[in-house]
N, CA, C and O atoms as CSV, one atom per row, in Angstrom:
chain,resi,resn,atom,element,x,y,z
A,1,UNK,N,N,7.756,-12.960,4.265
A,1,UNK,CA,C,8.746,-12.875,3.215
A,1,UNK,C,C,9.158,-14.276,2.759
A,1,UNK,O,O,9.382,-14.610,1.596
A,2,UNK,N,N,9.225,-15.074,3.894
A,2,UNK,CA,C,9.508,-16.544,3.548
A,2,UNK,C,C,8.902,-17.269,1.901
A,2,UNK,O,O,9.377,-17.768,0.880
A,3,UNK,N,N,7.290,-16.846,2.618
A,3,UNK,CA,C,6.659,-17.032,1.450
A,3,UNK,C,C,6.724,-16.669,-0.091
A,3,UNK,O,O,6.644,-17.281,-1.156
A,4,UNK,N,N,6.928,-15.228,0.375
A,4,UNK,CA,C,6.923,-14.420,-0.998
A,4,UNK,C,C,8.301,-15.797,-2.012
A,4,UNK,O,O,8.256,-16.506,-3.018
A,5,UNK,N,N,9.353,-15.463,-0.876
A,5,UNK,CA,C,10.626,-16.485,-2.172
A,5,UNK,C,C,10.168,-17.734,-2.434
A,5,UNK,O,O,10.151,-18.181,-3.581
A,6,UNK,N,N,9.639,-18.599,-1.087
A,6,UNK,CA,C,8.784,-19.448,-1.458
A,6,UNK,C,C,8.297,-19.783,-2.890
A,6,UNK,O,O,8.718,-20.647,-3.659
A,7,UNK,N,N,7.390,-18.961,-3.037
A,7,UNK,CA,C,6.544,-18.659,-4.231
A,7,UNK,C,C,7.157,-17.860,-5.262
A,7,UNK,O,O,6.399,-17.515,-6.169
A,8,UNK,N,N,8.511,-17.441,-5.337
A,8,UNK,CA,C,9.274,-16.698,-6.283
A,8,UNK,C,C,8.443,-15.289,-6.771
A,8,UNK,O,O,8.248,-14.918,-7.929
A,9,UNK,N,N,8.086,-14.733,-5.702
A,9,UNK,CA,C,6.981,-13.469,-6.143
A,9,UNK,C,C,7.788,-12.772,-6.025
A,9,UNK,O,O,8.591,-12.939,-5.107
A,10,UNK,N,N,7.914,-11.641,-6.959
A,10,UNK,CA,C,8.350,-10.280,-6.833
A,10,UNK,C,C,7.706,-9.085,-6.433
A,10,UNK,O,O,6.696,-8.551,-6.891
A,11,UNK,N,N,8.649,-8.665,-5.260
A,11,UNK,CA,C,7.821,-7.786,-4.585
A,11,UNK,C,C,7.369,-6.365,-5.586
A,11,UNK,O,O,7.797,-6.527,-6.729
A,12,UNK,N,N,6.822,-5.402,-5.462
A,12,UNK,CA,C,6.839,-4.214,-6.733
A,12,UNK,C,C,6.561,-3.240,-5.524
A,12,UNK,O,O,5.767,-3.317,-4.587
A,13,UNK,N,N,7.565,-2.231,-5.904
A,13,UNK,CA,C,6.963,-1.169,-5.558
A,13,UNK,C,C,5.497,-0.308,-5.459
A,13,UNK,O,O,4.839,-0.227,-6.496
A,14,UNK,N,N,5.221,0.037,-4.797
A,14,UNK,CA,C,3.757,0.554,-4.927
A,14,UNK,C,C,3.597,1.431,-2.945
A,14,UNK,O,O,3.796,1.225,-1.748
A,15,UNK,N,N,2.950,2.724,-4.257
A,15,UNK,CA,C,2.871,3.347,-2.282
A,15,UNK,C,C,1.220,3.020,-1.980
A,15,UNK,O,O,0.356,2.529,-2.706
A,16,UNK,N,N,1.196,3.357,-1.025
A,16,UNK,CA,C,-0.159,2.894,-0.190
A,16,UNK,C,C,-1.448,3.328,-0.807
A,16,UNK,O,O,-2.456,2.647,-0.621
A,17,UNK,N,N,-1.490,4.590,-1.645
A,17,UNK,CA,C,-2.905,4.906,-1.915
A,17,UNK,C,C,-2.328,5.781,-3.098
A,17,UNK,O,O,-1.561,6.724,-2.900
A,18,UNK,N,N,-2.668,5.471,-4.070
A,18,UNK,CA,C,-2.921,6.474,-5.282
A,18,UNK,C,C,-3.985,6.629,-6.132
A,18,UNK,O,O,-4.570,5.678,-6.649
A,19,UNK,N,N,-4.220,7.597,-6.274
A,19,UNK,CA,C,-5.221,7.378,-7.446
A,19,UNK,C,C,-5.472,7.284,-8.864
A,19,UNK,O,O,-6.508,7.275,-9.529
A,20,UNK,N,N,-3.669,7.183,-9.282
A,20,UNK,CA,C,-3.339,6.986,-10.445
A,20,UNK,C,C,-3.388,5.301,-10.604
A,20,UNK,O,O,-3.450,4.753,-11.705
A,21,UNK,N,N,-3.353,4.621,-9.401
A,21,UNK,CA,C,-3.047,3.247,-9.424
A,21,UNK,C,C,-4.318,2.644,-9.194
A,21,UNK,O,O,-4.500,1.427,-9.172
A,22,UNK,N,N,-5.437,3.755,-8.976
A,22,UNK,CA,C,-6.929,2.870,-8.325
A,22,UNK,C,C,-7.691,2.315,-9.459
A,22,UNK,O,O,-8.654,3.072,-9.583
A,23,UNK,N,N,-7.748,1.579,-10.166
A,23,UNK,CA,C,-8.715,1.637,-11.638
A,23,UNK,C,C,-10.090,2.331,-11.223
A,23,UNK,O,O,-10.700,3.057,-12.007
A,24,UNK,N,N,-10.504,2.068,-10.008
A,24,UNK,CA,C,-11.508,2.631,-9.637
A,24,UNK,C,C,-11.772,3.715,-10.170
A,24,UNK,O,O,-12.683,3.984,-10.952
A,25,UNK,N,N,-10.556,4.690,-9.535
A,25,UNK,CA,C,-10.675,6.448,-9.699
A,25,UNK,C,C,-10.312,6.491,-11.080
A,25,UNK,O,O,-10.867,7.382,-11.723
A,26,UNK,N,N,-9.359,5.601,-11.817
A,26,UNK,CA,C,-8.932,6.902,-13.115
A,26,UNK,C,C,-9.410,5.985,-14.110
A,26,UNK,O,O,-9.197,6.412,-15.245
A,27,UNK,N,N,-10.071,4.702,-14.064
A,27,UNK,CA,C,-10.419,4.417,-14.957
A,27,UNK,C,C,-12.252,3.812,-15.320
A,27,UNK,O,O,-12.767,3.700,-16.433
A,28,UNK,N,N,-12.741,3.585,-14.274
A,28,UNK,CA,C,-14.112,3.073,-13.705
A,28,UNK,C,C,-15.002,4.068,-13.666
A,28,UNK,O,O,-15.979,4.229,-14.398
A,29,UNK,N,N,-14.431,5.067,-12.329
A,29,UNK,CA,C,-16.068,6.231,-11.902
A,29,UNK,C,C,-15.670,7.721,-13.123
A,29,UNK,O,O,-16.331,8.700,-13.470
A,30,UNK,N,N,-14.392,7.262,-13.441
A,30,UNK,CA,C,-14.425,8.330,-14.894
A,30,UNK,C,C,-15.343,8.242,-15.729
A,30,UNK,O,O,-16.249,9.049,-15.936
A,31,UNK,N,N,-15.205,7.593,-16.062
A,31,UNK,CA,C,-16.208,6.738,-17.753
A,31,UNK,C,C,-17.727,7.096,-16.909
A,31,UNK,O,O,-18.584,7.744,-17.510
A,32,UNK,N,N,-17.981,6.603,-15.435
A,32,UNK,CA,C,-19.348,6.620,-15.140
A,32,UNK,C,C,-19.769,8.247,-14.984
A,32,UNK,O,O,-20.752,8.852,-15.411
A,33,UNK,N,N,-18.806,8.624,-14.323
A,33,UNK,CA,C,-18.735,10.491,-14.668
A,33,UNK,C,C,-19.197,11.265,-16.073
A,33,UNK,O,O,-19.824,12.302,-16.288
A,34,UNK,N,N,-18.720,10.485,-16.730
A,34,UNK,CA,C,-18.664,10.950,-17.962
A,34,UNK,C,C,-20.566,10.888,-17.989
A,34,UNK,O,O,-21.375,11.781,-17.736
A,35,UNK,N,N,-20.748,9.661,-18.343
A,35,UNK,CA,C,-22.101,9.106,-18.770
A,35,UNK,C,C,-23.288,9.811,-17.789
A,35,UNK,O,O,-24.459,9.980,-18.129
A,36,UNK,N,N,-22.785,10.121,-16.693
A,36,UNK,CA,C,-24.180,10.670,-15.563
A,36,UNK,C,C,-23.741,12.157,-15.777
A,36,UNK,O,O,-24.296,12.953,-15.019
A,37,UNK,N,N,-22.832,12.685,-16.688
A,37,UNK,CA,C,-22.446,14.618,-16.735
A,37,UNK,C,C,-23.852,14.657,-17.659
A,37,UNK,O,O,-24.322,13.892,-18.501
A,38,UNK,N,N,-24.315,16.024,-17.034
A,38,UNK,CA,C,-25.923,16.718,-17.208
A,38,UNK,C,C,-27.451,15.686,-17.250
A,38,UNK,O,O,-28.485,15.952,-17.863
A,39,UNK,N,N,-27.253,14.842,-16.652
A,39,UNK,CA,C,-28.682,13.889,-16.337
A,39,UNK,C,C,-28.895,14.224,-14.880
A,39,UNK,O,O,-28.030,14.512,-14.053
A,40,UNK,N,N,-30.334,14.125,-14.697
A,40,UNK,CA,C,-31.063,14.292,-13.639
A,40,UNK,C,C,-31.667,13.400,-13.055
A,40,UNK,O,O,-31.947,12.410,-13.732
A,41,UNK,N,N,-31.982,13.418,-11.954
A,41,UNK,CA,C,-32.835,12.213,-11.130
A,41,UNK,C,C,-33.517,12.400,-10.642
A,41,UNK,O,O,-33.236,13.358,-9.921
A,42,UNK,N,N,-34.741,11.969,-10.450
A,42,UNK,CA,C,-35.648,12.711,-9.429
A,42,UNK,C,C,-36.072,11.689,-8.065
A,42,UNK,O,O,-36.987,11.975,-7.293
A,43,UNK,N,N,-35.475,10.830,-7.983
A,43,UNK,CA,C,-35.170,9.703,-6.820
A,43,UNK,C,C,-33.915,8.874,-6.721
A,43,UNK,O,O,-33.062,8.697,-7.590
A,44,UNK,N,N,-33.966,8.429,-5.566
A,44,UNK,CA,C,-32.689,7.916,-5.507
A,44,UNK,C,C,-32.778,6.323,-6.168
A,44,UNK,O,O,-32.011,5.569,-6.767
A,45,UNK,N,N,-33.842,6.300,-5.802
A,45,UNK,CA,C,-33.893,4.737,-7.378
A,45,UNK,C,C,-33.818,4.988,-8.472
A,45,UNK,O,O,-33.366,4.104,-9.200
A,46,UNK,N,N,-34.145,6.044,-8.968
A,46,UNK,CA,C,-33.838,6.053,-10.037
A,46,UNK,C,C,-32.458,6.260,-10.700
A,46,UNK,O,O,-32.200,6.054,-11.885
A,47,UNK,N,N,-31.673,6.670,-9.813
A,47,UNK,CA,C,-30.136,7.121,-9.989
A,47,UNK,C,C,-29.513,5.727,-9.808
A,47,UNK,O,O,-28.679,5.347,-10.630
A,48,UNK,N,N,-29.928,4.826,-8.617
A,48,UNK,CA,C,-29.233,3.675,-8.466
A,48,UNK,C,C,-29.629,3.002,-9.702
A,48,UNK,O,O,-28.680,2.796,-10.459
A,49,UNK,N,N,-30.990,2.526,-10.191
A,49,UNK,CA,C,-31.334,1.870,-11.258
A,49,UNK,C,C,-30.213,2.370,-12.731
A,49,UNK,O,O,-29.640,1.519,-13.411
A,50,UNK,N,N,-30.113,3.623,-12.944
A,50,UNK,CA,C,-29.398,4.200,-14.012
A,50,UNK,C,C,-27.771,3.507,-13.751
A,50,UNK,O,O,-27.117,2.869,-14.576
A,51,UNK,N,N,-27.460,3.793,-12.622
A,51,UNK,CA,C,-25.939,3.248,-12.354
A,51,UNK,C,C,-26.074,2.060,-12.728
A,51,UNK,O,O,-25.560,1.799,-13.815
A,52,UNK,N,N,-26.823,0.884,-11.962
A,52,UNK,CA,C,-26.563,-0.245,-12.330
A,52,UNK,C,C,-26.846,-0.810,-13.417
A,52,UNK,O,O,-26.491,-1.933,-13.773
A,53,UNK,N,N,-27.521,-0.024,-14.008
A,53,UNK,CA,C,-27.739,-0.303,-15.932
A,53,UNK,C,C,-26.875,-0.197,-16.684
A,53,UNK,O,O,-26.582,-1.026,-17.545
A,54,UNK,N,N,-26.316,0.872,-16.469
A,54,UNK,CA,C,-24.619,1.520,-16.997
A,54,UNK,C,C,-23.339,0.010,-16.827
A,54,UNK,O,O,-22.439,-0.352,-17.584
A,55,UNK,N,N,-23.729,-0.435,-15.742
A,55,UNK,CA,C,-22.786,-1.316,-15.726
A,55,UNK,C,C,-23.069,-2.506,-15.958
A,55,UNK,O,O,-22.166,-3.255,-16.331
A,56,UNK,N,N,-24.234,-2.934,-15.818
A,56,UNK,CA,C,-24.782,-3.977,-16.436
A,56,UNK,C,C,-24.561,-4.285,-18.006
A,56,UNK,O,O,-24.450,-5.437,-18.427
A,57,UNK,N,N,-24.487,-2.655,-19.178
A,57,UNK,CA,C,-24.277,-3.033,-20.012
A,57,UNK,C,C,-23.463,-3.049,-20.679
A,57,UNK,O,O,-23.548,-3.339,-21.873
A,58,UNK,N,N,-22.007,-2.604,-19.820
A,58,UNK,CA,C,-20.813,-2.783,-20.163
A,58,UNK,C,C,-19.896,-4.217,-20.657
A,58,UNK,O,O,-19.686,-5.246,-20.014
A,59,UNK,N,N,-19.602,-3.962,-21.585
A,59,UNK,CA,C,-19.274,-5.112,-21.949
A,59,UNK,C,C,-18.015,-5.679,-20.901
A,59,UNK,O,O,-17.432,-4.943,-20.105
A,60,UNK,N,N,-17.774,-6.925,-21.053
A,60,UNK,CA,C,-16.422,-7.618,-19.708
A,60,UNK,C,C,-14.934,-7.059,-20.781
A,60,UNK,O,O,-13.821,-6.922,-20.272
A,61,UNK,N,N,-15.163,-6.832,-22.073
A,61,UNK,CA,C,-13.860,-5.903,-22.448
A,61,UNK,C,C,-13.484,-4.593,-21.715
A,61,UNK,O,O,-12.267,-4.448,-21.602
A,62,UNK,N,N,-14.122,-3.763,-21.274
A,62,UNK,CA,C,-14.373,-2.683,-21.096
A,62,UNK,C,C,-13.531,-3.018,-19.724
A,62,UNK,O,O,-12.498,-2.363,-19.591
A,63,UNK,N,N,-13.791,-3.782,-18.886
A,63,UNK,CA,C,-13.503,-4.237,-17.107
A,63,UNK,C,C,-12.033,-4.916,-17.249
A,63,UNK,O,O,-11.349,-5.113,-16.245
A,64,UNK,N,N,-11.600,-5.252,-18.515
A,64,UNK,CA,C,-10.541,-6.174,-19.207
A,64,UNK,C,C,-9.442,-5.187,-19.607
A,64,UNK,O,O,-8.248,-5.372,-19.370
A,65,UNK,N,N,-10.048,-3.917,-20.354
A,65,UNK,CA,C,-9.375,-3.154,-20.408
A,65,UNK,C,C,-8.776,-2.205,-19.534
A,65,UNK,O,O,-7.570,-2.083,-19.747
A,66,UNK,N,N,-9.277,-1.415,-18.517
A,66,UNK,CA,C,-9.145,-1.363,-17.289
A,66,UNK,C,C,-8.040,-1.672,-17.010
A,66,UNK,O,O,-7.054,-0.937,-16.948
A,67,UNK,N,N,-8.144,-3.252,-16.738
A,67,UNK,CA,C,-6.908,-3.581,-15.872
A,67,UNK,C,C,-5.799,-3.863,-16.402
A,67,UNK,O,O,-4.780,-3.911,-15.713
A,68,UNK,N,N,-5.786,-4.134,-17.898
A,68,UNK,CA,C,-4.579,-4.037,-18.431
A,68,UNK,C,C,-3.969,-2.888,-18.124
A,68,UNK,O,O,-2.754,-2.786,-17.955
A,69,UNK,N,N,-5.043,-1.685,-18.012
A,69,UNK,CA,C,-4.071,-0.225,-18.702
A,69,UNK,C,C,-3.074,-0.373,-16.755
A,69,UNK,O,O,-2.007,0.218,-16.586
A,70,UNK,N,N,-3.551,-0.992,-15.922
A,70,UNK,CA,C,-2.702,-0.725,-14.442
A,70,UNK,C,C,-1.230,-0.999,-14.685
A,70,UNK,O,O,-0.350,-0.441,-14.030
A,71,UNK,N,N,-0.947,-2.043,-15.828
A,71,UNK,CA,C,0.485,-2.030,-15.761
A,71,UNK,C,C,0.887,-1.168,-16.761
A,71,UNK,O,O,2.107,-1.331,-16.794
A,72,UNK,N,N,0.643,-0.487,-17.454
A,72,UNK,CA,C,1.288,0.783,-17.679
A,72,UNK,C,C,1.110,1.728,-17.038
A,72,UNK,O,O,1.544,2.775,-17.520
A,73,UNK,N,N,0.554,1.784,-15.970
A,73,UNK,CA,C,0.306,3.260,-15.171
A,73,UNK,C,C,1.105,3.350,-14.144
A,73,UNK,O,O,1.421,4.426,-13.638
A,74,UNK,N,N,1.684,1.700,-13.563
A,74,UNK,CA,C,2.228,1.490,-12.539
A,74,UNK,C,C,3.748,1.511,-13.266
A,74,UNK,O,O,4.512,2.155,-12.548
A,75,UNK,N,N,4.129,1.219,-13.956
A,75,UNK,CA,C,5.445,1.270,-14.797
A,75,UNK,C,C,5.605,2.856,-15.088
A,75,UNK,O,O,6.714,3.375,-15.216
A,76,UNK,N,N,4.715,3.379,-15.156
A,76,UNK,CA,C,5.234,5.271,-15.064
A,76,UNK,C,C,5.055,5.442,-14.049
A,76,UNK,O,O,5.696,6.400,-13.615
A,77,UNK,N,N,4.292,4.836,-13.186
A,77,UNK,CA,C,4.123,6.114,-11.482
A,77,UNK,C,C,5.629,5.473,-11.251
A,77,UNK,O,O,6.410,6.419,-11.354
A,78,UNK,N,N,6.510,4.003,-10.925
A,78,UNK,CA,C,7.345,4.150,-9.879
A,78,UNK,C,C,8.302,4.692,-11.250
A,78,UNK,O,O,9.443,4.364,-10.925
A,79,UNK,N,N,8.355,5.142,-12.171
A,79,UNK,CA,C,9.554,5.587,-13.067
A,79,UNK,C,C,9.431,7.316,-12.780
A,79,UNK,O,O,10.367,8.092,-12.971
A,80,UNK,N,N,8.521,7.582,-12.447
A,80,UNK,CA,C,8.932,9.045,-11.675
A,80,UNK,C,C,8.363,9.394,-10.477
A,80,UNK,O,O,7.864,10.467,-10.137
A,81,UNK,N,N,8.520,8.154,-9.754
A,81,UNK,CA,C,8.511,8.059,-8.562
A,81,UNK,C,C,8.100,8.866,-7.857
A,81,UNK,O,O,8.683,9.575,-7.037
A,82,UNK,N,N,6.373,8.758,-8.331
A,82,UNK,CA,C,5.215,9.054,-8.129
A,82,UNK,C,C,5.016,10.209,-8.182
A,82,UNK,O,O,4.333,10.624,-7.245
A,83,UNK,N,N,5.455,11.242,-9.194
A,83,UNK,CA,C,5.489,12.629,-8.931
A,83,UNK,C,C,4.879,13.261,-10.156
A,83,UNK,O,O,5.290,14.189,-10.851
A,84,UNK,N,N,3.562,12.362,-10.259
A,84,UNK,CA,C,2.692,12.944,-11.389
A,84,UNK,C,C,1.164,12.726,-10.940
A,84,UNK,O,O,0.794,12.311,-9.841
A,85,UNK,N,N,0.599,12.985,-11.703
A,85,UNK,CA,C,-1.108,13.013,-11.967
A,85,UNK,C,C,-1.537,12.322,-13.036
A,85,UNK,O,O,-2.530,12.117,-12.339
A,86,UNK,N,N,-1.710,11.906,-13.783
A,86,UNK,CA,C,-2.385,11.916,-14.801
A,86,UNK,C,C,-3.796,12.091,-15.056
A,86,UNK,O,O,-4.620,11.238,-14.726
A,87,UNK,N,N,-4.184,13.474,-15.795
A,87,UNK,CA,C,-5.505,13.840,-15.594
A,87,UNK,C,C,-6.060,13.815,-16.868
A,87,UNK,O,O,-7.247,14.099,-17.030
């Protein structure tokens, strides 16, 4: 804690695991969800090759945008204090 004032950081609320707060889950393997709904594979290289193409040709806006959207998601989860979904 020393540190934190130290460094004038403000602590933020945040509970341990959400998945409204993961960009991972609600904003990353969505979009990749989206893009792999009704394609097939017929190896597992070929599924890895497809994934990492997908992201390869994502533009760095796309990874930019993302993380902006966390501070509005985190400014509604602790404003109803965490008693939503957003799906």
């Amino acid at each position: 804690m020393a540190k934190f004032n130290e460094l004038k950081y403000e602590l933020l609320k945040h509970p341990a695991y959400s998945p409204d707060l993961a960009p991972s889950d609600y904003y990353l393997f969505s979009n990749l969800n989206k893009f792999l709904a009704g394609k097939r594979f017929t190896s597992n290289d070929e599924t890895v090759a497809t994934v990492d193409r997908y992201f390869a040709d994502l533009p760095e806006s796309h990874f930019n945008n993302g993380i902006e959207l966390l501070g509005k998601r985190w400014k509604k989860f602790i404003e109803v204090s965490g008693n939503y979904i957003e799906k």
